[in-house]
C-alpha positions, 0 to 999 in steps of 0.5 A: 516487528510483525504488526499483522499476520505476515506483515512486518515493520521495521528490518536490517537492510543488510539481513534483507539483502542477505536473504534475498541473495541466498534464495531464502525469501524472494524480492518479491516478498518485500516492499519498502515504504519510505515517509510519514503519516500522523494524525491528531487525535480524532483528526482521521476518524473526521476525514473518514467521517467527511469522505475524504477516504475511501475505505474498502475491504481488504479482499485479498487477505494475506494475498495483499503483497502478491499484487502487481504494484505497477498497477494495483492502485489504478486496478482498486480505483477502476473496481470503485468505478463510477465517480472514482475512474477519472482518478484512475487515469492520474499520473503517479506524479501530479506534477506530470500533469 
């Protein structure tokens, strides 16, 4: 199901393999997101109210995915500067703190 331009949800895992296997779409036009996210109602619109979030302009349009995934959260944290570069040097899992 396209959801934005380029961006779809959803897929055949199989199909996918398929079509990258034949040269038909590269593995680097893919990502895979696994989880769950829900709010209540109102309940997102009040943790961006007490800035909880940290909301930017998506700069790169359609050019989103073809960013480095190793470093592309620490790259939008360091050009937040300021107060956010501490979080640029946290671990990707807290726990390896």
């Amino acid at each position: 199901i396209e959801i934005s331009n380029g961006i779809y949800w959803g897929g055949d895992y199989e199909e996918t393999k398929n079509l990258i296997n034949s040269g038909k779409i590269e593995k680097d036009n893919i990502r895979f997101f696994l989880g769950y996210t829900g709010w209540d109602s109102n309940q997102l619109e009040d943790e961006i109210n007490a800035n909880s979030w940290v909301a930017v302009k998506n700069i790169y349009r359609n050019n989103l995915f073809k960013k480095p995934v190793i470093s592309f959260w620490k790259d939008q944290i360091e050009q937040l500067g300021g107060e956010y570069l501490l979080w640029s040097n946290a671990p990707e899992n807290p726990m390896l703190n």
